[in-house]
C-alpha positions in Angstrom: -133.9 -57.9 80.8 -133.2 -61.0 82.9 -133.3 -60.6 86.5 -131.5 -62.2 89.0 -132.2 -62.8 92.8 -130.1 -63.7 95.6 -129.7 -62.4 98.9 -127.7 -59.5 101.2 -127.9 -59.5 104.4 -130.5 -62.0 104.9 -133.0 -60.4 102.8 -134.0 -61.4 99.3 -133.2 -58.8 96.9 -133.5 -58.6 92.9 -131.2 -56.7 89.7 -130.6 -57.1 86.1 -128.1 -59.8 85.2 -126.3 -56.8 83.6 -122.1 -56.6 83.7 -122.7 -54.6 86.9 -120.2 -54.9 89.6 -122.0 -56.4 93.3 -119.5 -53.4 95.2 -121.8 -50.8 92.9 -125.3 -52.3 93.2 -124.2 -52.6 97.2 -123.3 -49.3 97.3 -125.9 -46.8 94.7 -128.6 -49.9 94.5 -128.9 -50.5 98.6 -127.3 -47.7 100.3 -125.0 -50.0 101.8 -122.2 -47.9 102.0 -120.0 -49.9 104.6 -118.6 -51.7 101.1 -116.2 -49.0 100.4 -114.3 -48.9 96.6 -110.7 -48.1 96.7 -109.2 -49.5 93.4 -112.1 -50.9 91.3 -109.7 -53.9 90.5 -110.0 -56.1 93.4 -106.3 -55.5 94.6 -107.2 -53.2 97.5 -109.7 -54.8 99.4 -111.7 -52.2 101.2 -114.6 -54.2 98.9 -114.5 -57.2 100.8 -117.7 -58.8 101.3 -118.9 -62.3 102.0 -120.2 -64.7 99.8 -121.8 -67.8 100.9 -119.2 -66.9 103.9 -115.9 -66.9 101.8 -114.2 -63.5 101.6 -114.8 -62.3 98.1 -114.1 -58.8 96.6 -117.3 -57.0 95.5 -115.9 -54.7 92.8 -114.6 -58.2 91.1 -117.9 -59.7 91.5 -120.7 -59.4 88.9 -124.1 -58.8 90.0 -125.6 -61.1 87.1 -123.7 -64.6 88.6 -125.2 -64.4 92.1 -128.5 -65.8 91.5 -129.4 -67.5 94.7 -126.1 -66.9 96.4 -125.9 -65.6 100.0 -124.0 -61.9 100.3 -123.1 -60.4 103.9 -121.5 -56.8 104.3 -120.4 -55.4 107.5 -123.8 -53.7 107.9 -125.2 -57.0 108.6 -122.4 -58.6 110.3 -123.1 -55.6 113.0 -126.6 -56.2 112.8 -126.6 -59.8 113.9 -124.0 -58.7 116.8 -121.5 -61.2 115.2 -119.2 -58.2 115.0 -119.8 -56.6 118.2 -116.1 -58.5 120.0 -114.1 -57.6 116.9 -115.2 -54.1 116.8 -114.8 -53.3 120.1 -111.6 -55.0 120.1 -110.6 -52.5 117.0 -111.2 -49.7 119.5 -109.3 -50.7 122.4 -106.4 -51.3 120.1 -106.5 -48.5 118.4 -106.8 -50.3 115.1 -109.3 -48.2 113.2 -107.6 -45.3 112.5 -108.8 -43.4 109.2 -111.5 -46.1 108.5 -111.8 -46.4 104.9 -109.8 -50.0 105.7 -111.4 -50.9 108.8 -115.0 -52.2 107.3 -113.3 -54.8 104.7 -110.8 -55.9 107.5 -113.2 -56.3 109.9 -115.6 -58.6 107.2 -112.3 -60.9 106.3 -111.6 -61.1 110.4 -115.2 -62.3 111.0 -114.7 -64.9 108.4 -111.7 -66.0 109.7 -113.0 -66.2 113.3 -116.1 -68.0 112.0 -113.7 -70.9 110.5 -110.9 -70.4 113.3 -112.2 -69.5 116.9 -108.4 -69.3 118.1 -106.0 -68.4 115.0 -102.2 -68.1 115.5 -100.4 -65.0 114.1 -99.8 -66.4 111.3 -103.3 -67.5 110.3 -104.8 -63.5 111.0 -102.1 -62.2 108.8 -103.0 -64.6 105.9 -106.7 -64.3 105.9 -106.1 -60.2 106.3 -103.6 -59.8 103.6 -106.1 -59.1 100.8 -107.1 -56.1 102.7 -104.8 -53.3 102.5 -104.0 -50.7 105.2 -102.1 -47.4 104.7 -102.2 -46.0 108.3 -101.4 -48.6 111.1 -98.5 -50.4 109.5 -101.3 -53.2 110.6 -99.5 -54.5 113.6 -102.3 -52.7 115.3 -105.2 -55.0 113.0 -103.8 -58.2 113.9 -103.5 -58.1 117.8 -107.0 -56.4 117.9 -108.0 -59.6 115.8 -106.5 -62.1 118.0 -107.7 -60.7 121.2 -111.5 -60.1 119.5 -112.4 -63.7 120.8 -111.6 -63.2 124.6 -111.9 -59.6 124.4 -114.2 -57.9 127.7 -114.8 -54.5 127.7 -113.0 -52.6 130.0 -113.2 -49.5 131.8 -110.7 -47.0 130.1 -112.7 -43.6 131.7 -109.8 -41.3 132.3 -110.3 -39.0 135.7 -111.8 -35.9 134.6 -108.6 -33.8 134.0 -106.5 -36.5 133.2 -107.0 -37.4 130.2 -104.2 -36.6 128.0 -102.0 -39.5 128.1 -104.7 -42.0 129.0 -105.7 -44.7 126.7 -109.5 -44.3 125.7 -111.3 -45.4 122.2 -111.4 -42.7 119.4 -114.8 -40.3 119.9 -115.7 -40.8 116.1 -114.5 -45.0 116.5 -118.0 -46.4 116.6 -118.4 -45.2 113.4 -115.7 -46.5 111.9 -116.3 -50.3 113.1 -119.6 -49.9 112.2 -119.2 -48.7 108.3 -121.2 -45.4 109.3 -118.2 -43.4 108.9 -119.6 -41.2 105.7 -116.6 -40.6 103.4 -116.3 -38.6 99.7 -118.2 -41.0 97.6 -120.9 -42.3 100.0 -123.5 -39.6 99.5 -124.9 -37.1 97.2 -128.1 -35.7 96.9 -130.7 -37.8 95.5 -130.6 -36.6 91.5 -127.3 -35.4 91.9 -125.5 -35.2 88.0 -122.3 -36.9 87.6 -119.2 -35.0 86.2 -116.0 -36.4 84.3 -113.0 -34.8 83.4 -111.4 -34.7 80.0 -107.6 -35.3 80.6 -104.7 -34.5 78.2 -102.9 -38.1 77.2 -99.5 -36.4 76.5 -96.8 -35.1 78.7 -97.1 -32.0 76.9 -99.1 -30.9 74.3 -101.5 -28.3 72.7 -104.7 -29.1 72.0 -108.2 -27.3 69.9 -111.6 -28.0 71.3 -114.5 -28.6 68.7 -118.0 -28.0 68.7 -118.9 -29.0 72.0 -122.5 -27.6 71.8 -123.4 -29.9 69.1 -121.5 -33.1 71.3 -123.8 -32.5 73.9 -127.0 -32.4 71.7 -125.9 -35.4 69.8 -125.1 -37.1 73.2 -128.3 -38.4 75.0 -128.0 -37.9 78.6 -125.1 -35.5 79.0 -126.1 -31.6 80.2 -123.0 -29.9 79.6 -119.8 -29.9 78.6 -117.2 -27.2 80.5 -114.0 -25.8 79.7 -111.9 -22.6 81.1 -114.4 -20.3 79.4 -116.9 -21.3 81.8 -114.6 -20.5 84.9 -116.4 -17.2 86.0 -113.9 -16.1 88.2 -110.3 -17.1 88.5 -108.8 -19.7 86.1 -105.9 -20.6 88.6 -105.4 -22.4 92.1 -102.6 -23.3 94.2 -101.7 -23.9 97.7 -99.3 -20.6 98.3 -101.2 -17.6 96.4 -98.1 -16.1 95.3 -97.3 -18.9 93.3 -100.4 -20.1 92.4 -100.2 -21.2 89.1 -102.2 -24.4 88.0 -105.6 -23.9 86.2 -108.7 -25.5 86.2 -108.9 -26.3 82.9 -106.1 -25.8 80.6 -106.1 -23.0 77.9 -104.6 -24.4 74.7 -101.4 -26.2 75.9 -101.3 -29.1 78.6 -98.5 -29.4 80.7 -98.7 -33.1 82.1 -100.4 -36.3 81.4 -104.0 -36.1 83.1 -104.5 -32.4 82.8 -108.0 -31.3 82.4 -108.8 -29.9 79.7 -112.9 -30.0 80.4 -115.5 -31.6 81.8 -119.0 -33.4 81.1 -121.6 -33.3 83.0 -125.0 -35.2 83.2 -127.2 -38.0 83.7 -125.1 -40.5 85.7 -126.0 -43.4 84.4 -125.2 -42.1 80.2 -122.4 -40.1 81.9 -120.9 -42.5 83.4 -120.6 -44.7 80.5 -119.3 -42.6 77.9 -115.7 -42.9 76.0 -114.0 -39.6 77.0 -112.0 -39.9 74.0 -115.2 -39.2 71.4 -115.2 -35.7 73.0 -114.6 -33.4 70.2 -111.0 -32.4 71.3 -107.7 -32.2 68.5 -104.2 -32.7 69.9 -100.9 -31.9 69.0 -98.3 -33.9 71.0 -95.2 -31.9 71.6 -91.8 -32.8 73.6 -91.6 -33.1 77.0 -89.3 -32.3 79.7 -89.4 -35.3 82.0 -86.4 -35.0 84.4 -84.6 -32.2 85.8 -81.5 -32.7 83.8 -83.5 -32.0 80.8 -85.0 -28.9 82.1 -82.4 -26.9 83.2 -80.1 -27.6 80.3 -79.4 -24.3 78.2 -81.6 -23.8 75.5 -84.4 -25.9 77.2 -88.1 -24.6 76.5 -89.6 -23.2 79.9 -92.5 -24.7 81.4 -93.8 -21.3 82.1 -92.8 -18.4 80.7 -91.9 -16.3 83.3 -90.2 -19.0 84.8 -86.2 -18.5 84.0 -84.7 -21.6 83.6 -87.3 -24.0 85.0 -86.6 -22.6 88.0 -89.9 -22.3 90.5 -87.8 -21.2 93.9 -84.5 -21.3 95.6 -83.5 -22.5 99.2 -80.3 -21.5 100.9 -78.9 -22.2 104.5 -75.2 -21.3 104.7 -73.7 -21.5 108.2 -69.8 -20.5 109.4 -66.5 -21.0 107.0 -67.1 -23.9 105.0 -63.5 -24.1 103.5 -62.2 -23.9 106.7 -64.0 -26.6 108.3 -63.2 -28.5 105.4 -59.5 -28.3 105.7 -60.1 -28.8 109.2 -61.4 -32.6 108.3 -59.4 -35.8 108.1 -61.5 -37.5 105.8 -64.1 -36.0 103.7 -66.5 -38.2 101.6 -69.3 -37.0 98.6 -71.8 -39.0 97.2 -74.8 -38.6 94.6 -77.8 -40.1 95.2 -81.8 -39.9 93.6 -84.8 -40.4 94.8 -88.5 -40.4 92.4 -91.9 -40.1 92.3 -94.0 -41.6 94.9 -97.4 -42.1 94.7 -99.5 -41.7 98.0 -101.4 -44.6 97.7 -104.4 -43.5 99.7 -107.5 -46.4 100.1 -109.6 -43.7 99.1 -109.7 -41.8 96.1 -110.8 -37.8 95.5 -114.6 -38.0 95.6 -117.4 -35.6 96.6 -120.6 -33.4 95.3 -121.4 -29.4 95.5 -125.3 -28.4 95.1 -126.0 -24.6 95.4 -128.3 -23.0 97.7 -129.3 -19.6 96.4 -126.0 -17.4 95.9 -123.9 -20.1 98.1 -122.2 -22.8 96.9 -122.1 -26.2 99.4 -119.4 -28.7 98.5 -119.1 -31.6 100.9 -115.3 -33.6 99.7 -112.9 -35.8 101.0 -110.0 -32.7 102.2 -107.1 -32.4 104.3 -107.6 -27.7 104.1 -111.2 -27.1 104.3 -110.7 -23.5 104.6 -108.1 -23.2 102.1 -110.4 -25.1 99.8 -113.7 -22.2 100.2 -111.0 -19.2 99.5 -109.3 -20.8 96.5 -113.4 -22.3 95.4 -114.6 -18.7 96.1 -111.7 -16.9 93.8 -112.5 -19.7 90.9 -116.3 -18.8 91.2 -115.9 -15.1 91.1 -118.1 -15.0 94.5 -117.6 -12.5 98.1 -116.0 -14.2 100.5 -118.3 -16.6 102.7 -120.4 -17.5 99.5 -119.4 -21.3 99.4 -118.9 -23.8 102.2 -116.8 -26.8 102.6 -117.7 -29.1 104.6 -115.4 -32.1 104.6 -116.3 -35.6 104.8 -114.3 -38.9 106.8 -110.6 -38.8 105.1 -109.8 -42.0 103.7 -105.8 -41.3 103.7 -104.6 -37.6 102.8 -100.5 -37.8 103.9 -100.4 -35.0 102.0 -101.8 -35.0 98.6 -105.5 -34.3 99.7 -104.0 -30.4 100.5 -104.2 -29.3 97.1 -107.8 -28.8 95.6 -108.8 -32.0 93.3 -112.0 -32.1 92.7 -113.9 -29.4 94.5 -113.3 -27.3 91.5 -115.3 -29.1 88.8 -118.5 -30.1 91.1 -118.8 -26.4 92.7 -118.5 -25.3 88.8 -121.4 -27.8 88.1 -123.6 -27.0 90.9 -123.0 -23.2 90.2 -124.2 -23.0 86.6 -126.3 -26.0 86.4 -128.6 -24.9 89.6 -128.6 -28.9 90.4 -126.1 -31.1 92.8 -123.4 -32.6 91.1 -120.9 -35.3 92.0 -117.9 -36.8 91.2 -115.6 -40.0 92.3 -112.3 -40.6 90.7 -111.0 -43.9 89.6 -108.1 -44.9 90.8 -106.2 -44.4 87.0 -107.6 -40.7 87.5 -106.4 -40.6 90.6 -102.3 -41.4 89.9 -102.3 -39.4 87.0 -103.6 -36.5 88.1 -102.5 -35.7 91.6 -99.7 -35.0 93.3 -96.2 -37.3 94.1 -93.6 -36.5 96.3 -91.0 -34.9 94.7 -88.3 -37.2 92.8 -85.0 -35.7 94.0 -81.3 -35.3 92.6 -78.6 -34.3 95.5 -75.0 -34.2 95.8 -73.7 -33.9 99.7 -70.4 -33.8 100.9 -69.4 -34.4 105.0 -66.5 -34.3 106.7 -65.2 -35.2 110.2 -61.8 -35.2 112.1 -60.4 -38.2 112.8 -61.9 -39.0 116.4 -65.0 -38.7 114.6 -66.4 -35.1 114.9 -68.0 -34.0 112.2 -67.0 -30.3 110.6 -68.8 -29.3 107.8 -71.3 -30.5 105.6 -72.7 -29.7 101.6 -75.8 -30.1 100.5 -77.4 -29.5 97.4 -80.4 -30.9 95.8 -82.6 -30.7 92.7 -86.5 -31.3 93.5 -88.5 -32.1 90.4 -92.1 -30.4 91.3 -93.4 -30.9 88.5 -95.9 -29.1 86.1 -96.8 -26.6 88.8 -96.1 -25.1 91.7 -97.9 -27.1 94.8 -96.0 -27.2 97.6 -92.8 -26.7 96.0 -92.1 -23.4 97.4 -92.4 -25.2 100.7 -89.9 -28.5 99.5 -87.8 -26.1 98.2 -87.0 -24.1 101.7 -87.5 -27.0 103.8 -84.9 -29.1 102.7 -82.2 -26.4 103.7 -83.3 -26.7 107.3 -83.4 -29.9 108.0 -80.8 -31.6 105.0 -78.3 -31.9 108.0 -80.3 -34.0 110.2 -80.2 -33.6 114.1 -75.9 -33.4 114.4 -73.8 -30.6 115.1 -71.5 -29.1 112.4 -68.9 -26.4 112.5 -69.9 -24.9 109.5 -72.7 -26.0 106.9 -74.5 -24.6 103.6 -77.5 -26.7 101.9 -79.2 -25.2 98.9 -82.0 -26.7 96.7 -83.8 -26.1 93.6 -87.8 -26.9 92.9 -87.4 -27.0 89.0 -90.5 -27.4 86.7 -91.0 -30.6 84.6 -93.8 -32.2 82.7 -94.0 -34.9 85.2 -97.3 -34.8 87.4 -97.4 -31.8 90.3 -95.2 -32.9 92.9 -96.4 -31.5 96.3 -96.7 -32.3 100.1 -96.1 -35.9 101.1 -95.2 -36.4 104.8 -92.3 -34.5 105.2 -92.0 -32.2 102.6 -88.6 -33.0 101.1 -86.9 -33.7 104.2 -87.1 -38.0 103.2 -85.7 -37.4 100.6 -82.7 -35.3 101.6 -82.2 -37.4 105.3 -81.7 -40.7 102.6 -78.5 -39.2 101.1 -77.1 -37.5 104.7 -77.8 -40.4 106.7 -76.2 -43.0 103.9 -73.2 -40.8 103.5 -72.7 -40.6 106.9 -72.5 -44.9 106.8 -70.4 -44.7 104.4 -68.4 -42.0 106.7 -68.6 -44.8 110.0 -67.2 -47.6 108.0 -63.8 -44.6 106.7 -63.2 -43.6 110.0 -63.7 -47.4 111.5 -66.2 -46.4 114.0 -69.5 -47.6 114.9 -72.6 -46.0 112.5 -74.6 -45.1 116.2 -71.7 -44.1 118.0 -70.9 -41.5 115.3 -74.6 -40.2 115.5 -74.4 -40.2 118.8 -71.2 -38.5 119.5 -72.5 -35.6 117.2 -76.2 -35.6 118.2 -78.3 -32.1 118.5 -79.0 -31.4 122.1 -80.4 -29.1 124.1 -78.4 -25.9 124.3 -76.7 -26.2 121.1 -77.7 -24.2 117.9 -78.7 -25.7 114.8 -77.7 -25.1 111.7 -79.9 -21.8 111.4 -78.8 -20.5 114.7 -81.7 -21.2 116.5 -81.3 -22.9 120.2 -83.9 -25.3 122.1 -84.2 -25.0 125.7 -85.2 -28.6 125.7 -87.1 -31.5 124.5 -83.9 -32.6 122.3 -84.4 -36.6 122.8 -82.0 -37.8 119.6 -79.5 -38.9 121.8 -81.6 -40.6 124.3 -83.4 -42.1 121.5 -80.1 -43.9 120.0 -79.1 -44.9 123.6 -82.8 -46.4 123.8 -82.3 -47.8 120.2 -78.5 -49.5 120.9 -79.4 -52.7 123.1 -82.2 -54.1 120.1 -79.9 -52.8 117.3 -77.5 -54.9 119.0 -79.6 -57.9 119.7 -81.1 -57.6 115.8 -77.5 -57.7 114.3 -76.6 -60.8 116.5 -79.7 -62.5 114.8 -78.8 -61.2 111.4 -75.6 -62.5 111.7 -76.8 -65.8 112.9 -79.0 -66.4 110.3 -76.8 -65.3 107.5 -74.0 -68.1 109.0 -77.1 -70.7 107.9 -78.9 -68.8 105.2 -78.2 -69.0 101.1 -74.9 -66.9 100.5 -77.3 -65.1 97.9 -79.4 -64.0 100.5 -78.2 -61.2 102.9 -79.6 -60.2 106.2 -78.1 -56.9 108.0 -79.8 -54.1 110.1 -79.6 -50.4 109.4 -80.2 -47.2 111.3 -80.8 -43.4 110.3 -81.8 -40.4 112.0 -83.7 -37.6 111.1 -85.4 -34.6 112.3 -88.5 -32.4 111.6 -89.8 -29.2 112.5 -93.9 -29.6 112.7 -96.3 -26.7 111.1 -95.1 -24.1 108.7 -91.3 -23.5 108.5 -89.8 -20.3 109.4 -93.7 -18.9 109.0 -97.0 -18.3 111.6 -99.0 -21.0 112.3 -102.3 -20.2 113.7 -104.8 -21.8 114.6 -108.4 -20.9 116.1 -110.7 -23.2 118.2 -113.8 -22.6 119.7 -115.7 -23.7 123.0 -119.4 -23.4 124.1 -121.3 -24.0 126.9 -125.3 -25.4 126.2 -127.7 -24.8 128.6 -127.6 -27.9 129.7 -124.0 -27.6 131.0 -122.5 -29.5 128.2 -119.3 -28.3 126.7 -119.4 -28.2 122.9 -115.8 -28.1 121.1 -115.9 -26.3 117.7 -112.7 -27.8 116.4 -111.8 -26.9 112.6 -108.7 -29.8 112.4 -109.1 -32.2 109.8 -108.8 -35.5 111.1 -107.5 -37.7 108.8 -107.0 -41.2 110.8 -104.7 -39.1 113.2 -107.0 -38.3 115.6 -107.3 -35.2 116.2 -110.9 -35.1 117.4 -109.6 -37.2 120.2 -106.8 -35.1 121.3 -108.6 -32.1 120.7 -111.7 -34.0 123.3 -108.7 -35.3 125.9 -107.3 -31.5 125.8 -110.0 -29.5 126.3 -111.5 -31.7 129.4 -108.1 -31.3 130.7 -108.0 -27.5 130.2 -111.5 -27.1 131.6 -111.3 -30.5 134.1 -114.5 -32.2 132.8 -114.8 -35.5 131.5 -114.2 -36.4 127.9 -117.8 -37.7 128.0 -118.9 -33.9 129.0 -117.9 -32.8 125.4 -119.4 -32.9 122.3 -117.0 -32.1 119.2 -118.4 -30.3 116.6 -116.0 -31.2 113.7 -114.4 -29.6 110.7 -116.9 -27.5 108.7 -116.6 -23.7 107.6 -119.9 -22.8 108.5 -119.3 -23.9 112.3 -115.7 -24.4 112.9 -113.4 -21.2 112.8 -110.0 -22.3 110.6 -107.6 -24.5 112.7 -105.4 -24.6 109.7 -104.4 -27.4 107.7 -104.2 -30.6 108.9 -100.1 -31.1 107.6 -96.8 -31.4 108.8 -98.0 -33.1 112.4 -98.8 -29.6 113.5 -102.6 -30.2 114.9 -102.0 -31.6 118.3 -99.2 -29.1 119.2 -101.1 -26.0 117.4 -105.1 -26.4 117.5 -104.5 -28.6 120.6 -102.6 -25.1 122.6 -105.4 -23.7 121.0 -107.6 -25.8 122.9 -105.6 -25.6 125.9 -105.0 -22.0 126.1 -108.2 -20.8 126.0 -111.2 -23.4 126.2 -114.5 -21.6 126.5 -112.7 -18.3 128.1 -111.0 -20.7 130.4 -107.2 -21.0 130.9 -104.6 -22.8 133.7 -101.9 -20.6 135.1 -98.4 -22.2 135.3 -99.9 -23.8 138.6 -102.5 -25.3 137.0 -105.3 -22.6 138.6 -107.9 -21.9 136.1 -108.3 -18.1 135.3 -110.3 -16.4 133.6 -109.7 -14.5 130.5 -111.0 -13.2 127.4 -113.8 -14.9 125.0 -113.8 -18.4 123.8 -111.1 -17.7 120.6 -107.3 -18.1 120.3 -105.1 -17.4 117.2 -101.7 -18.4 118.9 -98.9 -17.7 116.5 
């Protein structure tokens, strides 16, 4: 075969002039793993590369055209020092937050700065905009870009003991400006198999598998082909046990489009290649239910059998005499409103490996529940408890969907039968078809105030599609009751919900777990209430705001730390100043074209509703009086390795440089929970607070002594 030579990095380097893509020979061929793959068809950008200094993306790029072109990653940009002001400036600014971005934004900045010593706003934002970001809203990006030329390193040690509240770089940033950060598809075991999974292409459908032995001897390079009869143990998975519900592989009917149905395993180069769709598999397409209309209407088949009506769960919050404080209104308004799917849209997709040592299992993925992942890997195996580890990797993006399992399943199957490592990285097709959304919603809510603008009472009910399976529909589902009201006082109130089966994709957690959804039809109703009553849309929020002292809608009374009304008195002076501008412009502007400026509030209780919420942390002390933080927490671009650093020097009145944080892995860290619902810097970090190496502060801020270096609070 022909090969061609070019260069990366400044060195010479050879490969076949084969349809290969430059992100994959970077990335399997050199090891250079800073080139990250987040979409395979050049729209994402975390590929982005140099060549012959022009910002190119390396998964759209074929190996076999470079010949005697020049190719620079971020490995070599930070090699040369070139980097060094725009990475440091990434860490003052806080502008590396997850990572999986940071690499291909910091290549495209280097170019930029390279052409443009001094670039105006305008110019960053253009030469970045091929790289995409789903953490920092990028505001972040662009001023650490334009100060990277001027930037001088400054001293941001906090005093030891103060530094919560004090601006300081990540403790895991260096790796993520420098493309070291390892995340679920960098590494595997050298002669690691590959695994794909065989997905249904029908909504719904049943399906007969062939002969699969004689497949995988007529198929060169492929070692096995699985199914749910090679499932030793449990056959089932989902995120709340009672409910759990969602199989590995499916057993003669598929309920959504991307279901796996089995998996092939083997060489990675023949594996990796192969049409999925000459696996011997016969399908039978059958009608789906694809809205929640259709499913609950009488006669409609059920999703699952034991499911009555498509119904998964109920939620109910009913609060003083609704009819009363009806009648009691002077104008009452109802609306209907929907929302659907949403995709999370995470840089990174599901990737990772398992290899098995002895009678263990070892699966090192891209998670958001470590410990969540080894009970529900350890059920699916048939093992004791403590026979697999998890030990999670740099999360490229999680908001949610990286809760359930994904992948760990199929490469801890592999590992365990096959006795060799196995790994697995999904495409981004694979990835939108086969995790979860946030739930598509149909509500219906009726408010209604007195004249002077008080409200009285307020329905609520909503339909939440979860699709397929259960996921965290149990949680949507009793959520949304609490919260549908938003932070305002009623006289009376009643919000139910249903989380009804479909054959659309399992719908699960997604930053906020149904409240969105539910705050977009309260908070536009209660516009449309303003404009009725001929009041101002902030006043009314504000003259019925939650505060401290007064119940909510479940009863429940906060002593303090009610800021909603402050917030709208912060809010009202650049509300004011942005509707002067949009009516200004719109004076000038096309009559097609509208400006205006909106406002909604909403509220949200952090960790598990109505439920415990521990966590566990754990503190040592080495020999050589260093403090070594055991922290469990996931951290997913949020930072909780930070906080967790900033809280326990606080706790213990060290310096953040005296600590060394051990991060999430089940063999070392005790379970902190999952890292969802914002609950990791309240929970693990009280954790952390409370008792730090068998350490606590009094009220008065004495350290005392207590019991050992573990705390469960609940």
């Amino acid at each position: 075969m022909t090969r061609v030579g070019f260069e990366v990095n400044g060195l010479a380097v050879e490969a076949d002039a084969s349809p290969r893509r430059l992100s994959e020979f970077l990335r399997e061929g050199l090891g250079l793993t800073a080139t990250k793959v987040g979409c395979d068809a050049g729209d994402c950008g975390a590929c982005t590369v140099l060549l012959d200094g022009q910002v190119v993306a390396a998964c759209m790029t074929p190996v076999g055209r470079l010949g005697h072109r020049r190719i620079e990653t971020l490995e070599g940009l930070d090699a040369t020092g070139e980097a060094v002001q725009l990475q440091r400036s990434f860490l003052h600014h806080g502008a590396a937050q997850c990572g999986i971005c940071t690499p291909g934004m910091l290549v495209a900045a280097c170019a930029l700065l390279r052409a443009d010593p001094a670039p105006t706003e305008s110019r960053v934002r253009d030469a970045l905009a091929g790289v995409l970001c789903r953490c920092t809203g990028y505001r972040k990006i662009v001023d650490a870009v334009l100060a990277a030329p001027r930037f001088e390193e400054m001293d941001v040690t906090p005093t030891p003991g103060k530094a919560v509240g004090h601006r300081l770089p990540r403790v895991d940033g260096d790796a993520k400006v420098r493309g070291r950060d390892v995340f679920g598809a960098d590494e595997a075991p050298e002669g690691a198999l590959l695994v794909r999974v065989v997905r249904s292409p029908f909504h719904r459908s049943r399906f007969r598998l062939g002969d699969l032995d004689a497949y995988v001897a007529a198929t060169p390079g492929v070692v096995a082909v699985f199914t749910a009869a090679d499932v030793p143990g449990r056959n089932r998975f989902g995120v709340i046990a009672a409910m759990a519900d969602q199989p590995v592989f499916a057993e003669g009917e598929t309920r959504f489009r991307g279901e796996a149905v089995a998996m092939v395993v083997g060489e990675p180069e023949a594996v990796a290649s192969l049409e999925l769709a000459d696996v011997p598999i016969t399908w039978e397409e059958l009608p789906p239910l694809m809205d929640v209309e259709a499913s609950r209407a009488e006669g409609a088949p059920r999703v699952h059998d034991h499911r009555e009506g498509n119904v998964l769960i109920r939620g109910n919050v009913r609060r003083g005499d609704l009819d009363a404080a009806f009648a009691a209104a002077d104008v009452v308004l109802e609306g209907a409103y929907e929302t659907t799917f949403v995709e999370h849209a995470y840089i990174e997709p599901e990737a990772g490996f398992a290899q098995r040592v002895g009678d263990r299992v070892e699966v090192q993925v891209t998670t958001q529940s470590p410990h969540m992942d080894r009970e529900e890997l350890e059920a699916i195996l048939g093992l004791a408890a403590g026979s697999v580890r998890i030990r999670p990797t740099a999360v490229g993006g999680g908001f949610g969907s990286k809760l359930d399992l994904s992948v760990q399943p199929y490469v801890a199957l592999a590992a365990w039968h096959l006795r060799r490592p196995a790994r697995i990285a999904y495409t981004r097709p694979e990835s939108m078809m086969s995790t979860t959304k946030r739930h598509p919603a149909e509500m219906h809510v009726r408010i209604g105030a007195t004249r002077d603008g008080r409200l009285t009472a307020m329905d609520f009910f909503g339909r939440f599609d979860t699709g397929a399976y259960a996921s965290w529909g149990p949680t949507v589902a009793n959520r949304v009751p609490v919260h549908a009201g938003g932070p305002y006082v009623y006289d009376a109130y009643r919000a139910r919900s249903e989380a009804v089966h479909t054959n659309g994709p399992p719908a699960g957690a997604f930053r906020g777990f149904g409240v969105p959804q539910s705050t977009i039809a309260s908070e536009c109703l209660l516009d449309e209430l303003a404009d009725a009553l001929g009041t101002d849309g902030l006043e009314l929020r504000h003259r019925n705001a939650l505060t401290a002292g007064l119940p909510t809608v479940t009863g429940q009374v906060f002593e303090g730390g009610v800021g909603y009304r402050d917030c709208l008195d912060a809010v009202r002076p650049h509300r004011e100043r942005a509707r002067a501008d949009a009516a200004g412009a719109n004076a000038t502007s096309d009559p097609r074209f509208r400006r205006g400026v909106g406002l909604a509030g909403m509220w949200y209780g952090c960790g598990n509703t109505s439920l415990p919420n521990p966590s566990t942390i754990k503190v040592g002390l080495r020999a050589d009086g260093r403090v070594v933080l055991f922290q469990g927490a996931v951290d997913m671009g949020q930072g909780a390795n930070t906080v967790m650093a900033q809280i326990c020097a606080d706790a213990l009145g060290v310096a953040v440089s005296d600590i060394t944080v051990v991060g999430a892995d089940t063999d070392t860290t005790p379970d902190a929970g999952k890292s969802r619902a914002s609950r990791q810097t309240f929970v693990s970090g009280n954790a952390t607070y409370i008792d730090p190496g068998g350490r606590r502060r009094d009220r008065r801020g004495a350290p005392g002594l207590v019991r050992p270096a573990h705390h469960s609070p609940r």
